[in-house]
C-alpha positions in Angstrom: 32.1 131.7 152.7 33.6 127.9 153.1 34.9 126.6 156.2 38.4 126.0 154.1 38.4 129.7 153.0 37.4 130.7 156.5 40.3 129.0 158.0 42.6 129.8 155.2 42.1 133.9 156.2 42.6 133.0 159.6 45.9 130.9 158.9 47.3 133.6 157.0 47.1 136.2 159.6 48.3 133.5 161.7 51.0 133.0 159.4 52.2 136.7 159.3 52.8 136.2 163.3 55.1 133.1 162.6 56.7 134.7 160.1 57.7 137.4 162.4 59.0 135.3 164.8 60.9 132.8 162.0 62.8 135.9 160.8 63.6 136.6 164.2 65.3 133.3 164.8 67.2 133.3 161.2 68.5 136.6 161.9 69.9 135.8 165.3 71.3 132.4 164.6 73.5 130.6 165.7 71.7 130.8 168.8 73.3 131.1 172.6 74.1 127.5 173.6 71.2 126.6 176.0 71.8 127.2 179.5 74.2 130.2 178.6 73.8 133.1 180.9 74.7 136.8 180.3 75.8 139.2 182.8 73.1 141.2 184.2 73.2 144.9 184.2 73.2 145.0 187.6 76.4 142.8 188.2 79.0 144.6 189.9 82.0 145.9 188.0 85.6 145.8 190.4 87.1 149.2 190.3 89.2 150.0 187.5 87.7 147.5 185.2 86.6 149.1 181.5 83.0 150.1 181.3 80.9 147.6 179.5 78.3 149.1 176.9 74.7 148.3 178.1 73.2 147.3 175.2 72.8 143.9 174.1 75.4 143.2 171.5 73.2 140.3 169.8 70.7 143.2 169.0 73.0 145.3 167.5 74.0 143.4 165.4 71.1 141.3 164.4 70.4 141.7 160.5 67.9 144.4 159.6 64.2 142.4 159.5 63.6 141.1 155.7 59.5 141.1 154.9 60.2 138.6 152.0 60.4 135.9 154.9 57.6 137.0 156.7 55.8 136.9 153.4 56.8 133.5 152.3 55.8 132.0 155.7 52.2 133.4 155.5 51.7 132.4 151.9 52.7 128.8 152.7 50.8 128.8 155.5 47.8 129.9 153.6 48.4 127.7 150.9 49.1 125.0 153.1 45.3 125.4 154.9 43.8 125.5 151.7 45.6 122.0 150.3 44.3 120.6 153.5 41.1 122.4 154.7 39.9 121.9 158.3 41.2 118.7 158.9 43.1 116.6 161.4 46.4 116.8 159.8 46.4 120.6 159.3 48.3 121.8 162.2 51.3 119.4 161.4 51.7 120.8 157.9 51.3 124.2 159.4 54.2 123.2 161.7 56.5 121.4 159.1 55.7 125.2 156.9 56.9 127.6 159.3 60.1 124.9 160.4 60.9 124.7 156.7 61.1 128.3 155.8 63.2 128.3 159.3 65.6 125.6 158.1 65.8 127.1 154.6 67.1 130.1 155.7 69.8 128.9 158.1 70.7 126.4 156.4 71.0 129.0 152.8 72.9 131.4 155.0 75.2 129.0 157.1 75.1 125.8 155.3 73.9 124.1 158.9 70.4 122.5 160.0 70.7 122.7 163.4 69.7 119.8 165.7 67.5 121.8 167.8 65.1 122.7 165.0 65.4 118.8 163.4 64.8 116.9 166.0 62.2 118.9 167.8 60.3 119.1 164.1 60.5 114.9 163.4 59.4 114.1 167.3 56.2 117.1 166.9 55.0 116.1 163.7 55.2 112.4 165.0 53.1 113.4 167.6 50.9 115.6 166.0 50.2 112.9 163.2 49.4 110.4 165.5 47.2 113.1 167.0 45.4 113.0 163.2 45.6 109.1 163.0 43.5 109.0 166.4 40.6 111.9 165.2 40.4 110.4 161.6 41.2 106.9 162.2 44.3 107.2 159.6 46.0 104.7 161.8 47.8 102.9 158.5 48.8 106.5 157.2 50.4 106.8 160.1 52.4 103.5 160.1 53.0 104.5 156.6 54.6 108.1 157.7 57.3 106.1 160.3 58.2 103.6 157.7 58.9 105.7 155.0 61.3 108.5 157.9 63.2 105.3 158.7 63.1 104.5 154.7 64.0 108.2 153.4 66.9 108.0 156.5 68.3 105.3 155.6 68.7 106.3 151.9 70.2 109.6 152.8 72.5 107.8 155.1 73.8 105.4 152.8 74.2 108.3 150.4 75.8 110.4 152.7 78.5 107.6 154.2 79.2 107.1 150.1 79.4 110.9 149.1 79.8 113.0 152.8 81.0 116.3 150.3 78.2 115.9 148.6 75.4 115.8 152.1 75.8 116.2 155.6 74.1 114.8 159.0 71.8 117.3 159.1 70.3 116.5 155.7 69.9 113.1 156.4 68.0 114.3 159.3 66.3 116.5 157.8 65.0 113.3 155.4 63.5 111.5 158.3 61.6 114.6 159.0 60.1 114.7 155.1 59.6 111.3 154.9 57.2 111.3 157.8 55.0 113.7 156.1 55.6 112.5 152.8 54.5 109.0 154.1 51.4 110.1 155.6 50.2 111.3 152.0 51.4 108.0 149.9 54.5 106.0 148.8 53.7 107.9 145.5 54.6 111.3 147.4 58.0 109.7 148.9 59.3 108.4 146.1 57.9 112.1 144.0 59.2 114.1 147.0 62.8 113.2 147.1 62.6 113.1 143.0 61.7 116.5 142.9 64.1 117.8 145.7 67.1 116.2 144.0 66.4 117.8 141.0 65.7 121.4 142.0 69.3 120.8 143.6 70.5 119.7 140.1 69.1 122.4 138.5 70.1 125.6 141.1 73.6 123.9 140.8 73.3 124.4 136.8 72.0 128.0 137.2 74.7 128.9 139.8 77.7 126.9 137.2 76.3 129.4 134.4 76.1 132.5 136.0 79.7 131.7 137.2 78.6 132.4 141.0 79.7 128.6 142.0 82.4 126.3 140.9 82.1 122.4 140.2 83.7 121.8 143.5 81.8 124.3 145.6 79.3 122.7 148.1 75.9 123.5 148.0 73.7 123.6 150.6 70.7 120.9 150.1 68.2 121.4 152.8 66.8 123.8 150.9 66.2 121.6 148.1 64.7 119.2 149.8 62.5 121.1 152.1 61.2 123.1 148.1 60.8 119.4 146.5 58.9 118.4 149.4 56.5 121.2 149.8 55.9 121.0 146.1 55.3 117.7 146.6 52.5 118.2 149.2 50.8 121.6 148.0 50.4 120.7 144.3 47.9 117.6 144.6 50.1 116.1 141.7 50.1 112.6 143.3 46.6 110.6 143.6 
């Protein structure tokens, strides 16, 4: 057996585990604001006040678990070792696989790509990247990767200011995230990537128009798209 099918068993169990917990998180979002605290059980209740039920009422009503989730993030994650072997860069596609399905599923669901998943992602793969530049000696892949976030966020900007119905903050955000790992592979993958994700949008928003579901004004939610043009992007080696 090859070390890349080796790892790629080993990253799918892995990948089952994440998945469980990325389900988790989807089902339960929006999340308590950090620093929020809940009343113990143990807190006193003054005489006379109504009982309060025990049980957590974030569990009850979290959404029933759905394996399809789980499922995806595994596959990806498997796929994602097998496009990239045992290398140095493998752990920050593994992260930006589990984060997307995350962010694809809030942001399908709420039409919001929180900061605290965005933010966290761009400044981990950053490090883990430079991690990769410093064990392979990918030093100009890695100048590449921060030129083309700031590039990929300042397109989505500009597109954004001149069309905000049309994209949000968070999808810009979400751009300088892509772009990093886009960069890393090639210009060729940036310029493919963002391609590809517009035009998955294009065509989802066709799909929807036919089957009457969505309307010409409705707003779609595009991290999604761009997290599916991306990962295309990466796992297909369609780009030298």
């Amino acid at each position: 057996m090859s070390a890349t099918a080796a790892a790629t068993g080993v990253v799918a169990l892995l990948g089952l585990a994440a998945g469980v917990a990325v389900d988790r998180a989807a089902a339960s979002f929006p999340w308590p604001a950090a620093g929020r605290r809940t009343r113990s059980r143990n807190t006193r209740v003054p005489a006379g006040a109504p009982a309060i039920p025990s049980r957590d009422r974030h569990v009850e009503e979290r959404p029933a678990a759905r394996p399809a989730l789980v499922l995806l993030t595994a596959a990806l994650c498997a796929l994602t070792a097998w496009r990239f072997g045992v290398s140095a860069e493998l752990p920050a596609y593994l992260l930006l696989a589990i984060v997307g399905v995350l962010l694809a599923a809030i942001d399908r669901r709420h039409s919001l790509l929180p900061n605290r998943v965005v933010l966290p992602t761009l400044v981990a793969g950053g490090v883990l990247l430079a991690g990769a530049a410093a064990v392979a000696g990918e030093w100009p892949a890695l100048l590449r990767a921060v030129l083309a976030a700031a590039a990929v966020f300042g397109v989505l900007l500009a597109m954004a200011l001149v069309s905000p119905r049309g994209m949000g903050m968070g999808d810009v955000k979400l751009g300088a995230v892509l772009g990093l790992y886009l960069g890393w592979l090639g210009w060729p993958h940036v310029v493919l990537g963002l391609f590809t994700g517009f035009a998955v949008q294009a065509v989802l928003a066709l799909v929807l128009m036919a089957v009457r579901r969505v309307g010409l004004r409705t707003e779609l939610p595009f991290g999604p798209a761009l997290l599916l043009g991306t990962g295309l992007v990466v796992l297909a080696p369609l780009v030298p």
